[in-house]
N, CA, C and O atoms as a Tripos MOL2 file, in Angstrom:
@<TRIPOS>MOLECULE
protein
  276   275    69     0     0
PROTEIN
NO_CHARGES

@<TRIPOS>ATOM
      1 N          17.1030  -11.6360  -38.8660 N.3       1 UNK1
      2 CA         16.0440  -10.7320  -38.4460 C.3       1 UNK1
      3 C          16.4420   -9.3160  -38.8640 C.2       1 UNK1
      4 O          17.6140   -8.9700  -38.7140 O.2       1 UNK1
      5 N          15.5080   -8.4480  -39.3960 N.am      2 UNK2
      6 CA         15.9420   -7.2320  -39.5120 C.3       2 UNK2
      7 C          15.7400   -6.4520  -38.6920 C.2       2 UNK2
      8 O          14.9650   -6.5980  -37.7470 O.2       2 UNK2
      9 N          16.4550   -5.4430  -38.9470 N.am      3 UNK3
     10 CA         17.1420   -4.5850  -37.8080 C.3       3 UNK3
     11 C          15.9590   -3.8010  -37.0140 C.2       3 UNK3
     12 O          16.0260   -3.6680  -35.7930 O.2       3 UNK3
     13 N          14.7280   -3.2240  -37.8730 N.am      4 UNK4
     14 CA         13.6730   -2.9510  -37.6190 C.3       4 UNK4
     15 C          12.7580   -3.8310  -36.3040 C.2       4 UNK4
     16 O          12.3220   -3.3510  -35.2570 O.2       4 UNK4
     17 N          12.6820   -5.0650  -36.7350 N.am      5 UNK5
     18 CA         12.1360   -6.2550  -36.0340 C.3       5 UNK5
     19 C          13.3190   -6.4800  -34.8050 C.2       5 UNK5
     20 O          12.8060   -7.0830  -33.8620 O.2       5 UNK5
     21 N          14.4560   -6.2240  -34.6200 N.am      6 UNK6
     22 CA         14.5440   -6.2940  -33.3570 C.3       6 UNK6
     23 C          14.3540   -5.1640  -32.9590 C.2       6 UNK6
     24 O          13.6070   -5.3040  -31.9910 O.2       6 UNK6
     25 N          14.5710   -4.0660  -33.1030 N.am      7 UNK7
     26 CA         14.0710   -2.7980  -32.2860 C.3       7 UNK7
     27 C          12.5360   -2.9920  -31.9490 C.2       7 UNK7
     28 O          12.2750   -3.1900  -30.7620 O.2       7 UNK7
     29 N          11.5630   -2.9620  -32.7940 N.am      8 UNK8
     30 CA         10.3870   -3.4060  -32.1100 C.3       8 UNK8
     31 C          10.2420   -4.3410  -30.8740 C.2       8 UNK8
     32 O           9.4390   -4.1900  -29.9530 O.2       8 UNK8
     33 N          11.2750   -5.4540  -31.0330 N.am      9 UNK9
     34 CA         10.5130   -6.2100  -30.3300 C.3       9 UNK9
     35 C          11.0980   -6.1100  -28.6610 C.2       9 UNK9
     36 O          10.5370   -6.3750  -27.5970 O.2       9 UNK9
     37 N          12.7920   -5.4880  -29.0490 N.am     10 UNK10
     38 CA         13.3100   -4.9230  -27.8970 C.3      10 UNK10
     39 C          12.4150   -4.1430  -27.1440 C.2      10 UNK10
     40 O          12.4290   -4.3500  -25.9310 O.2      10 UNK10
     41 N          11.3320   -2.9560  -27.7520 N.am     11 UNK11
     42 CA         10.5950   -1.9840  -27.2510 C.3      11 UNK11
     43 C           9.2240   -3.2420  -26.4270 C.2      11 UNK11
     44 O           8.8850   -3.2580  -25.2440 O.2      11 UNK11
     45 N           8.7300   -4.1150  -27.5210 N.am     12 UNK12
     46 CA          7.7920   -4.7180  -26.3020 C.3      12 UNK12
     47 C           8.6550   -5.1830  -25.2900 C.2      12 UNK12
     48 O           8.2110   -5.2620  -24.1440 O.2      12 UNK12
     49 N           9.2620   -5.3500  -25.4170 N.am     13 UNK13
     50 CA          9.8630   -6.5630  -23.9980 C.3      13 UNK13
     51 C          10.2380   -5.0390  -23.1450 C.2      13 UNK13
     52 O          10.0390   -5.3400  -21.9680 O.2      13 UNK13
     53 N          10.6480   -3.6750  -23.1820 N.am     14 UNK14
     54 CA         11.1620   -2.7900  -22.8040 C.3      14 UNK14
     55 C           9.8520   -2.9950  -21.8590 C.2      14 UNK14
     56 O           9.8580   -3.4030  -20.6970 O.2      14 UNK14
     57 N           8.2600   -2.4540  -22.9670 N.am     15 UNK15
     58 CA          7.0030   -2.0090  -22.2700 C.3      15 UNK15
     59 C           6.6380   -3.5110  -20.8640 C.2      15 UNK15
     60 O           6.0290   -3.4840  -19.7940 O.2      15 UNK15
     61 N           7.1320   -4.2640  -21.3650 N.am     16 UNK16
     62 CA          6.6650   -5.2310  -20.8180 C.3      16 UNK16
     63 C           7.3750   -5.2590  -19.1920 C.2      16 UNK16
     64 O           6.9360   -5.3110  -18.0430 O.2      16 UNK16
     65 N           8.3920   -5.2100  -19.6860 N.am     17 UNK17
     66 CA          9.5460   -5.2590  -18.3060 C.3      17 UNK17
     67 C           9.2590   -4.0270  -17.4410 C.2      17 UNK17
     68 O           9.1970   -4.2040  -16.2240 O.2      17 UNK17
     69 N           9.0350   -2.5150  -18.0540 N.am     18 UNK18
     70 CA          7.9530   -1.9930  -17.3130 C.3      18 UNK18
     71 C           6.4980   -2.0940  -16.5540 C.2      18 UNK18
     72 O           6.0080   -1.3860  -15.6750 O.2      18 UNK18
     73 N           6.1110   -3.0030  -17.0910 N.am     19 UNK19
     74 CA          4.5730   -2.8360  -16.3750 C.3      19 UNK19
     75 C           3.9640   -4.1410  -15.7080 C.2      19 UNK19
     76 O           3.0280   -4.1960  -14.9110 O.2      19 UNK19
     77 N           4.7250   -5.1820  -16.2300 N.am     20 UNK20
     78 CA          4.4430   -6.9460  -15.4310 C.3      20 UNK20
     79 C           6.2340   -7.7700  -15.1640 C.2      20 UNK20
     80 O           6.4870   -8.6320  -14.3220 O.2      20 UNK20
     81 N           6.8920   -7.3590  -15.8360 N.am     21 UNK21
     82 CA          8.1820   -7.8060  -15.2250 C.3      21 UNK21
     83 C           8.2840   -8.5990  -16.4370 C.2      21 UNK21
     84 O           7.3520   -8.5280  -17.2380 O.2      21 UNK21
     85 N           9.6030   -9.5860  -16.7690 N.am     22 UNK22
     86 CA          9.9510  -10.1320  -17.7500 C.3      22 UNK22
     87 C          10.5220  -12.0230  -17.3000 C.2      22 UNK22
     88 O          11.3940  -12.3160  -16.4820 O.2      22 UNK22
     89 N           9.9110  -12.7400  -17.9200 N.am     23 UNK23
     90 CA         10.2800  -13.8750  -17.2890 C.3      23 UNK23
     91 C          11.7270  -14.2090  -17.7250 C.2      23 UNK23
     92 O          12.1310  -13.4790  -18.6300 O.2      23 UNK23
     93 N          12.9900  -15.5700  -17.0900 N.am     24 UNK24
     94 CA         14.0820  -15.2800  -17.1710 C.3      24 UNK24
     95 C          14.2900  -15.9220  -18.5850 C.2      24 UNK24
     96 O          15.3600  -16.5300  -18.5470 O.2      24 UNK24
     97 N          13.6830  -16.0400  -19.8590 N.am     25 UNK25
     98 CA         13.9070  -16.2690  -20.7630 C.3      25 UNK25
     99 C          14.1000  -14.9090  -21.6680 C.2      25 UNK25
    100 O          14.9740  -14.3520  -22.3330 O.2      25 UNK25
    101 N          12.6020  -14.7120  -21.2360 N.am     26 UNK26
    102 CA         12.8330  -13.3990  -22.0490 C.3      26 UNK26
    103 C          13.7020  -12.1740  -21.3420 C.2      26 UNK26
    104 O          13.4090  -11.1170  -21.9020 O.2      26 UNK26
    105 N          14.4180  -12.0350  -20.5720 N.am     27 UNK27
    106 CA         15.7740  -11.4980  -19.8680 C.3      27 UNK27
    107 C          16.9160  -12.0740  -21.1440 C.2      27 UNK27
    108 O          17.7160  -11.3310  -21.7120 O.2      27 UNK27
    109 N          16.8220  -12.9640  -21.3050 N.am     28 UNK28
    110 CA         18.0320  -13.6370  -22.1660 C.3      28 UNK28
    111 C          18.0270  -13.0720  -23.3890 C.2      28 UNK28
    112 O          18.9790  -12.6620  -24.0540 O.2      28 UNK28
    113 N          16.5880  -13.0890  -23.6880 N.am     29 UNK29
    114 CA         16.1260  -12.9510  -25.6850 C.3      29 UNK29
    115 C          16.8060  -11.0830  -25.3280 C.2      29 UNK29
    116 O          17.5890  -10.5310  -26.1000 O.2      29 UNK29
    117 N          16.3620  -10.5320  -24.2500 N.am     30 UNK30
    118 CA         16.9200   -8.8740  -24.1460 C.3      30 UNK30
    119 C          17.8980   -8.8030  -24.4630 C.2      30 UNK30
    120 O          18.2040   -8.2440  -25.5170 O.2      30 UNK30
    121 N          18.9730   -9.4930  -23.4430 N.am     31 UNK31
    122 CA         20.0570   -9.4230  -23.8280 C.3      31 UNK31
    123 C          20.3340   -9.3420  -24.8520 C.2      31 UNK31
    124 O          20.7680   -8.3290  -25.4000 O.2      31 UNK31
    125 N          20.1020  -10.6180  -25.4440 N.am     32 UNK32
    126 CA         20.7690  -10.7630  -26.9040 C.3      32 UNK32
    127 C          19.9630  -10.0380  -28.1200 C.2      32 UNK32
    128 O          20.5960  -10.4520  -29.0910 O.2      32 UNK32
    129 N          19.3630   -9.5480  -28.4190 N.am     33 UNK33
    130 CA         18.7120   -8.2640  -29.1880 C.3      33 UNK33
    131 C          19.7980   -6.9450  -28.8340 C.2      33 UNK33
    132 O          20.4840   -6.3290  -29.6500 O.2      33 UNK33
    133 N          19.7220   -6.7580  -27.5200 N.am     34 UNK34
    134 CA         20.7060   -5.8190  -27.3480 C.3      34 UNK34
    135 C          22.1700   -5.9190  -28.0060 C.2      34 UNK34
    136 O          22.5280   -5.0490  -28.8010 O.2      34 UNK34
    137 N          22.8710   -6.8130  -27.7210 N.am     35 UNK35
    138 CA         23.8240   -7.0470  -27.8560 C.3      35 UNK35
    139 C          23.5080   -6.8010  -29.8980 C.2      35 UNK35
    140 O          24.0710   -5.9660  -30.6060 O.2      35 UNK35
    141 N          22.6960   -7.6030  -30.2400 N.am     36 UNK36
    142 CA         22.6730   -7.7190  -32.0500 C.3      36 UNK36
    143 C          22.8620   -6.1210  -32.1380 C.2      36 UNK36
    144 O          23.8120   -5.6610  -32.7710 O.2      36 UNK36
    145 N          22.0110   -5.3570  -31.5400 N.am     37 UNK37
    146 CA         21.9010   -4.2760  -31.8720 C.3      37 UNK37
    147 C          23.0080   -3.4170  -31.9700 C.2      37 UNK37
    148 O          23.3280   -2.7480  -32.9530 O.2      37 UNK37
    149 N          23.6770   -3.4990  -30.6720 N.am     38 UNK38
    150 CA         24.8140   -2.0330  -30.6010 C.3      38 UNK38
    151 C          25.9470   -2.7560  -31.6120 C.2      38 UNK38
    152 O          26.5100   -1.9480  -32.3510 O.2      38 UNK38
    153 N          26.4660   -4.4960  -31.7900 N.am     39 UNK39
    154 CA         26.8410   -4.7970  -32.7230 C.3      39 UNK39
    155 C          26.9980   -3.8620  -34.0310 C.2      39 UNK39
    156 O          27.8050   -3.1290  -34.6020 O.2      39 UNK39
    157 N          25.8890   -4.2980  -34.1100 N.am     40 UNK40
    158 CA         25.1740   -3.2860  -35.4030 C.3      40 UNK40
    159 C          25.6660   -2.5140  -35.8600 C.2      40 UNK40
    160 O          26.3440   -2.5710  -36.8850 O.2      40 UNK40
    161 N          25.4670   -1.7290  -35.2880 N.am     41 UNK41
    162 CA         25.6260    0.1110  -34.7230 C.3      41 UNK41
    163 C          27.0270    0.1180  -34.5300 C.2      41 UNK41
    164 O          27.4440    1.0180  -35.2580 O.2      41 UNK41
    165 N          27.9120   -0.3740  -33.9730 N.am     42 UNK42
    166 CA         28.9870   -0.3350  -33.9630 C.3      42 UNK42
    167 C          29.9940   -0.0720  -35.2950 C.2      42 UNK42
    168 O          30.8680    0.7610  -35.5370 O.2      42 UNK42
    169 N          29.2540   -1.5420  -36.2440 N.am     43 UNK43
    170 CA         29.7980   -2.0550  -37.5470 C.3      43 UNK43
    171 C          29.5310   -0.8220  -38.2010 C.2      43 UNK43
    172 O          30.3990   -0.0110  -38.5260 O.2      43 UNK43
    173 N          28.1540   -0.6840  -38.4080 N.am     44 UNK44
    174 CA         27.9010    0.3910  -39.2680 C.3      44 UNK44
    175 C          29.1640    1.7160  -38.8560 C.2      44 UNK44
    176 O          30.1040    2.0310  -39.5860 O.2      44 UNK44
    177 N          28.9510    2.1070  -37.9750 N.am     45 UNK45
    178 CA         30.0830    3.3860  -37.5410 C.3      45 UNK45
    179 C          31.1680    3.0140  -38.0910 C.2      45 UNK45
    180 O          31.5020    3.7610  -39.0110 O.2      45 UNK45
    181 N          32.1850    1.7460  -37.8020 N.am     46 UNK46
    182 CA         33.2010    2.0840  -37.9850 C.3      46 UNK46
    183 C          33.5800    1.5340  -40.1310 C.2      46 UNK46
    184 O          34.6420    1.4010  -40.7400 O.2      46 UNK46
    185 N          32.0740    1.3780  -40.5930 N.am     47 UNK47
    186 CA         32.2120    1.0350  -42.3020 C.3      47 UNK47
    187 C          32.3720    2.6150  -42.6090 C.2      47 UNK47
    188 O          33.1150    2.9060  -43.5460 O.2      47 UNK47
    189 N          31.7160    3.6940  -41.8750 N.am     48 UNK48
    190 CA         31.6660    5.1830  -41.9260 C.3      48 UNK48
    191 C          33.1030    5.6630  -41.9360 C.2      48 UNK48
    192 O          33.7740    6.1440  -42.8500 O.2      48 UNK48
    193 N          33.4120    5.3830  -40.5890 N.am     49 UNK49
    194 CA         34.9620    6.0160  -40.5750 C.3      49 UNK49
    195 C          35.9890    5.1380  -41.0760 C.2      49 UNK49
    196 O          36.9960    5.2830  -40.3830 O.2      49 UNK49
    197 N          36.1890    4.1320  -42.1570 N.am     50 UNK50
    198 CA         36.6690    3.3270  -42.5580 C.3      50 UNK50
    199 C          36.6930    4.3460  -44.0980 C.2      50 UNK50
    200 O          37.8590    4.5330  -44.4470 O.2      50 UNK50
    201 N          35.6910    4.9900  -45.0160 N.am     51 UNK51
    202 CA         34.9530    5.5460  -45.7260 C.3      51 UNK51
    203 C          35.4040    7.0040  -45.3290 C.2      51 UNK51
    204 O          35.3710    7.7190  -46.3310 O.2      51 UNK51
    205 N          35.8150    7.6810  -44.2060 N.am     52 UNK52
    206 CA         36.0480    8.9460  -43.9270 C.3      52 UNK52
    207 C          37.3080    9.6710  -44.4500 C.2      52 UNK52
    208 O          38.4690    9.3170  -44.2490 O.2      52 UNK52
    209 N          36.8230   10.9090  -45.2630 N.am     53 UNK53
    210 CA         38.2040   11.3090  -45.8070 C.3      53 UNK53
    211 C          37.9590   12.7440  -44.8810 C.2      53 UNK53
    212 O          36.8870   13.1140  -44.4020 O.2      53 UNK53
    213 N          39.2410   13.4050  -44.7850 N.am     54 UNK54
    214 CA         39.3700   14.7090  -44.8990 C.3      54 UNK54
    215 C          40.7290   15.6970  -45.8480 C.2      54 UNK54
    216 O          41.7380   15.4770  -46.5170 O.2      54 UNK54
    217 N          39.9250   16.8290  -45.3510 N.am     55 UNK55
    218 CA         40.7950   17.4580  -46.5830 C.3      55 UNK55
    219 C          41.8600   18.3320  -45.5090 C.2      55 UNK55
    220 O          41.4560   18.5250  -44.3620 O.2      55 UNK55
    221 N          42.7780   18.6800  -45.7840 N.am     56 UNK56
    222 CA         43.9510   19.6780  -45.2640 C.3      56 UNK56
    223 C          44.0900   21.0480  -46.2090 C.2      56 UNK56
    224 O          44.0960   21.0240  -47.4400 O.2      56 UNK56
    225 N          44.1830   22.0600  -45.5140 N.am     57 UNK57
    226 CA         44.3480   23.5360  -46.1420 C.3      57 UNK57
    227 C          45.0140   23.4010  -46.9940 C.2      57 UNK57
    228 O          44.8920   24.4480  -47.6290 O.2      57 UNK57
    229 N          45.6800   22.7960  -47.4830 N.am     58 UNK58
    230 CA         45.9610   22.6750  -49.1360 C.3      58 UNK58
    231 C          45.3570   22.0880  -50.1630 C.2      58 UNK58
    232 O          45.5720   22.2860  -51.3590 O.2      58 UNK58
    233 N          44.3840   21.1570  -49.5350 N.am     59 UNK59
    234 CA         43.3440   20.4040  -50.2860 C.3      59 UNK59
    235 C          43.9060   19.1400  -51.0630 C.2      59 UNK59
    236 O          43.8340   18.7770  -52.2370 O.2      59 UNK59
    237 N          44.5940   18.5350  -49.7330 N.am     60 UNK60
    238 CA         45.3660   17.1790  -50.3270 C.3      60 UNK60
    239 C          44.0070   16.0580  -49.1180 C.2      60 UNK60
    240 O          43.5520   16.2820  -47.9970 O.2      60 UNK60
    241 N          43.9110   15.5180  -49.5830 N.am     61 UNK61
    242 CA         42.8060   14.4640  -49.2500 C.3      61 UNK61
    243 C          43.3580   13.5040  -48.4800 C.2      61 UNK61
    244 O          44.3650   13.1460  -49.0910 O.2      61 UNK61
    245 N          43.2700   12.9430  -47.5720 N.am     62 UNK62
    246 CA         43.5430   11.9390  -46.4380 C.3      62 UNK62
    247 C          42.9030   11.1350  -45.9100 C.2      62 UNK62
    248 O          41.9600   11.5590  -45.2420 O.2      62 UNK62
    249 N          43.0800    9.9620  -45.9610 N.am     63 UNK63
    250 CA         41.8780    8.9740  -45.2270 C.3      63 UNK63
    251 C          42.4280    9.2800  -43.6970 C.2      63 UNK63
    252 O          43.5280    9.7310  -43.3760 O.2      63 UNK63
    253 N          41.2080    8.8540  -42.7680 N.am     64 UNK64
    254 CA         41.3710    9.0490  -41.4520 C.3      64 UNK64
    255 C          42.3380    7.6990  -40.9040 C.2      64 UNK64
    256 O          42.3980    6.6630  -41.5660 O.2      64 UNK64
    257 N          43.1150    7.8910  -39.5310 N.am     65 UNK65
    258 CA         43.8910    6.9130  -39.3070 C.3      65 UNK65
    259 C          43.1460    6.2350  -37.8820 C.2      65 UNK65
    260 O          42.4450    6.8880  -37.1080 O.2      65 UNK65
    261 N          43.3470    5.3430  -37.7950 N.am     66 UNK66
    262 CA         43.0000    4.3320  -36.1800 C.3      66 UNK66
    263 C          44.2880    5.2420  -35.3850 C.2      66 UNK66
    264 O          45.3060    5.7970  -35.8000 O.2      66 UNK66
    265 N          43.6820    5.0770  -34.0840 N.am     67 UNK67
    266 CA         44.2520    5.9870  -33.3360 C.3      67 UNK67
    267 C          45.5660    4.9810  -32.7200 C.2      67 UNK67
    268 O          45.5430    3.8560  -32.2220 O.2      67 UNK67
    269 N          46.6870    5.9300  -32.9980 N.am     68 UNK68
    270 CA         48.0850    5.4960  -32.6130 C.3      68 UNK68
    271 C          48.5280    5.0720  -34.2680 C.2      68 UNK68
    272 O          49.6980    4.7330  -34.4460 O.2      68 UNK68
    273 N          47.7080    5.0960  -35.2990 N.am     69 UNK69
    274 CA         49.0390    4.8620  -36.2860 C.3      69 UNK69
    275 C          49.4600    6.5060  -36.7820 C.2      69 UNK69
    276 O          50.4180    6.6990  -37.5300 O.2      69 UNK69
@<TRIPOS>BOND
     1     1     2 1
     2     2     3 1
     3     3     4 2
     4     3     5 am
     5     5     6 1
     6     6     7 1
     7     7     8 2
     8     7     9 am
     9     9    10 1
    10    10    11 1
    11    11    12 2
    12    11    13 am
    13    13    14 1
    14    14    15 1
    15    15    16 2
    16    15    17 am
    17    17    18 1
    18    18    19 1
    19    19    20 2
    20    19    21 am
    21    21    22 1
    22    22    23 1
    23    23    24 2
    24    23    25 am
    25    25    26 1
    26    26    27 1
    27    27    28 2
    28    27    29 am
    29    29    30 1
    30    30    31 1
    31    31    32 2
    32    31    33 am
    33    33    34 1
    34    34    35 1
    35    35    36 2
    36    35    37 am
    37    37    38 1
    38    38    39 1
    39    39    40 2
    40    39    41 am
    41    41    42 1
    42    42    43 1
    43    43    44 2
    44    43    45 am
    45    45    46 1
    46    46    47 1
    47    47    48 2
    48    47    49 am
    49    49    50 1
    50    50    51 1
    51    51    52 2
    52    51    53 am
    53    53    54 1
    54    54    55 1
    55    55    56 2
    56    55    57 am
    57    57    58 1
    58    58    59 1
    59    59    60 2
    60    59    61 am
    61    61    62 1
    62    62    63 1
    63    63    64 2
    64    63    65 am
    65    65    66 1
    66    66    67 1
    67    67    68 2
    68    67    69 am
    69    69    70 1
    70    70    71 1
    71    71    72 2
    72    71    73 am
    73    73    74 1
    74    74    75 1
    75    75    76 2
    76    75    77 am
    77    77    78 1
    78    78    79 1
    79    79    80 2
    80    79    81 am
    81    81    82 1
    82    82    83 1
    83    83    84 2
    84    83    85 am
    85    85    86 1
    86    86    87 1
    87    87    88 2
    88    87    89 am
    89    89    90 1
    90    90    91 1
    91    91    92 2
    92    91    93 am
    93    93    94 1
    94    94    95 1
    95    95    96 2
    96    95    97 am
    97    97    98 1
    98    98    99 1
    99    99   100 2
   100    99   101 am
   101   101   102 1
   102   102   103 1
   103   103   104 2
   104   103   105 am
   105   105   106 1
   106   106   107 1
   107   107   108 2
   108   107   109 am
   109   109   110 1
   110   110   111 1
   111   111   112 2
   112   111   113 am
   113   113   114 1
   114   114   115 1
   115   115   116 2
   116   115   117 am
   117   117   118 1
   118   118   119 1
   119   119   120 2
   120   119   121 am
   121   121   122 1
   122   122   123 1
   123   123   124 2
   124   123   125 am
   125   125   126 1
   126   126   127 1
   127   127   128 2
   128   127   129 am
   129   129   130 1
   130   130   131 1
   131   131   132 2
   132   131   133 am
   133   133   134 1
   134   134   135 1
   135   135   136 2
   136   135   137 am
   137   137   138 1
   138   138   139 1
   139   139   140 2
   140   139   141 am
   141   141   142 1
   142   142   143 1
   143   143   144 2
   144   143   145 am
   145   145   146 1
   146   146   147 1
   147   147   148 2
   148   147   149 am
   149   149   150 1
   150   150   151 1
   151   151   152 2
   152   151   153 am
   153   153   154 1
   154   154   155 1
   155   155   156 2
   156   155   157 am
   157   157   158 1
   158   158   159 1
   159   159   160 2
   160   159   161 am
   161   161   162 1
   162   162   163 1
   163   163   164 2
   164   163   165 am
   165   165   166 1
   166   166   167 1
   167   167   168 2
   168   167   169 am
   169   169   170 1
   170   170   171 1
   171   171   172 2
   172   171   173 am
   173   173   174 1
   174   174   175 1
   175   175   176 2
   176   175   177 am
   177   177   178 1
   178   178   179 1
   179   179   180 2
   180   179   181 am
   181   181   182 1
   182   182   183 1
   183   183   184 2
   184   183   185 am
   185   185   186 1
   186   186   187 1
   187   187   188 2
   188   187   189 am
   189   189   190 1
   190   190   191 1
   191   191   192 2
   192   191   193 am
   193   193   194 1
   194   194   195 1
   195   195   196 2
   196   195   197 am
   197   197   198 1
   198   198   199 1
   199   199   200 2
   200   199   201 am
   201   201   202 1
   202   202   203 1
   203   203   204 2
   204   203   205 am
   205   205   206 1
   206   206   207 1
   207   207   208 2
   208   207   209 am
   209   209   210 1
   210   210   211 1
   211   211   212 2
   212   211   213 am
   213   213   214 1
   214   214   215 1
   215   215   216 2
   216   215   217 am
   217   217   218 1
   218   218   219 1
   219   219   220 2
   220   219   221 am
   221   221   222 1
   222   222   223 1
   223   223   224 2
   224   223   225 am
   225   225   226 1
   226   226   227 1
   227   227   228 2
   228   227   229 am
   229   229   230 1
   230   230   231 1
   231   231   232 2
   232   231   233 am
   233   233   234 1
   234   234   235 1
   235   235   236 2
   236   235   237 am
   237   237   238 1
   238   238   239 1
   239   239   240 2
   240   239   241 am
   241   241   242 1
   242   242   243 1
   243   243   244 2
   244   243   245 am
   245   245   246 1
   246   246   247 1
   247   247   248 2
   248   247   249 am
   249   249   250 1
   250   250   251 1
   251   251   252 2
   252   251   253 am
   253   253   254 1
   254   254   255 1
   255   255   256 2
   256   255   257 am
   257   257   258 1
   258   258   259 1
   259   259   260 2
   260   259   261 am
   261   261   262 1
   262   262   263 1
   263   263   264 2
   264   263   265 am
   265   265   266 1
   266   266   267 1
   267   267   268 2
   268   267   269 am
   269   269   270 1
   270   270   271 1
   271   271   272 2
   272   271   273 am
   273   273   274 1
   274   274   275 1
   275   275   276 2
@<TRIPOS>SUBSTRUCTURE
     1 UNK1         2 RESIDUE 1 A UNK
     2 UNK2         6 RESIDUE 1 A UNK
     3 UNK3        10 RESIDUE 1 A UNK
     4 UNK4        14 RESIDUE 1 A UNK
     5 UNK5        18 RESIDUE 1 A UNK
     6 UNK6        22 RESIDUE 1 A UNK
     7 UNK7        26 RESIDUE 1 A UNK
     8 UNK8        30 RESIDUE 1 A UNK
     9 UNK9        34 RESIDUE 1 A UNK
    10 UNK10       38 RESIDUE 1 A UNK
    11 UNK11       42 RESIDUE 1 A UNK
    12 UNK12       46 RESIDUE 1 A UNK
    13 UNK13       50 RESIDUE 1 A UNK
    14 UNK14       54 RESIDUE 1 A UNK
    15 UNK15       58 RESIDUE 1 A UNK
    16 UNK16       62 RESIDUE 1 A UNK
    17 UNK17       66 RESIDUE 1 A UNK
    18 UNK18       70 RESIDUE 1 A UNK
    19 UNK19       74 RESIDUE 1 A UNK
    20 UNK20       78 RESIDUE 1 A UNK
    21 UNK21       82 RESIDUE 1 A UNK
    22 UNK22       86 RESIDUE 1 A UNK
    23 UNK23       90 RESIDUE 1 A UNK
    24 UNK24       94 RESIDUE 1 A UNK
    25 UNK25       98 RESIDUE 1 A UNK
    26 UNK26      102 RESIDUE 1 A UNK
    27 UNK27      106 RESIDUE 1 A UNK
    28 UNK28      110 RESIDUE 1 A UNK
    29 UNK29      114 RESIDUE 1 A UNK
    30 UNK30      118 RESIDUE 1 A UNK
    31 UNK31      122 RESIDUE 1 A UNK
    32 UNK32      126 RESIDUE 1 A UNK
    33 UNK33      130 RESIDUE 1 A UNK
    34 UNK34      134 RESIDUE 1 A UNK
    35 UNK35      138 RESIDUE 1 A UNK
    36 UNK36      142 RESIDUE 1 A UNK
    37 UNK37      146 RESIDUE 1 A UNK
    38 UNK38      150 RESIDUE 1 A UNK
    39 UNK39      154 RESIDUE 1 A UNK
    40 UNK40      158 RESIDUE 1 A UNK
    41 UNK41      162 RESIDUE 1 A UNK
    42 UNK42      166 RESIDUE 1 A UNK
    43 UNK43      170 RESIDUE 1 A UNK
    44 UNK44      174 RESIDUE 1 A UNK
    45 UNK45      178 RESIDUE 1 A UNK
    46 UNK46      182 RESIDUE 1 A UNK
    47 UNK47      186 RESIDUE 1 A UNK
    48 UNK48      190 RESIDUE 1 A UNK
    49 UNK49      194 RESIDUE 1 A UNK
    50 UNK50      198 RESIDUE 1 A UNK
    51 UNK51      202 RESIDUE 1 A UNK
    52 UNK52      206 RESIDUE 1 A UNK
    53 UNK53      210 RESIDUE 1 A UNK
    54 UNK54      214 RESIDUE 1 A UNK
    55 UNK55      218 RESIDUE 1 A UNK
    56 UNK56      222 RESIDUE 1 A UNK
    57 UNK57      226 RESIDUE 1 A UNK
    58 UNK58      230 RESIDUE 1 A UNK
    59 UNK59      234 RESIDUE 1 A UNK
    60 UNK60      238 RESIDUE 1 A UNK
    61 UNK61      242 RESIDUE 1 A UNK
    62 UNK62      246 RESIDUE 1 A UNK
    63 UNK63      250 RESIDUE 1 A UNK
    64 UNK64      254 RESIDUE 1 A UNK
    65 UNK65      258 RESIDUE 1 A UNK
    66 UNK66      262 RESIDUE 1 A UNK
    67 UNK67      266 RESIDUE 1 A UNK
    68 UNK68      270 RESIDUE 1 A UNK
    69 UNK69      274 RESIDUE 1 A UNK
């Protein structure tokens, strides 16, 4: 499913769970949209800082480190 299509459909079930309540299936399908999602979002972030350089006042280039190495 693309990423688009679960955000939509997270948002009906959002409107829905606002205004008539959500039966306990679709509680489950929430969940798990949610969960795909911040997944997601997670991966994407850390392909970013995986990809992250910086530079030092001398202009020697450094990839970023996981914290504690």
């Amino acid at each position: 499913m693309k990423m688009d299509d679960v955000i939509a459909r997270i948002n009906e079930l959002a409107k829905k769970h606002k205004s008539v309540g959500l039966t306990p299936e679709e509680e489950v399908e929430r969940a798990a949209l949610r969960r795909e999602y911040i997944d997601s979002m997670v991966g994407n972030l850390k392909g970013h800082l995986d990809n992250t350089y910086y530079v030092d006042e001398q202009g020697n280039k450094e990839k970023l480190k996981k914290k504690g190495e």
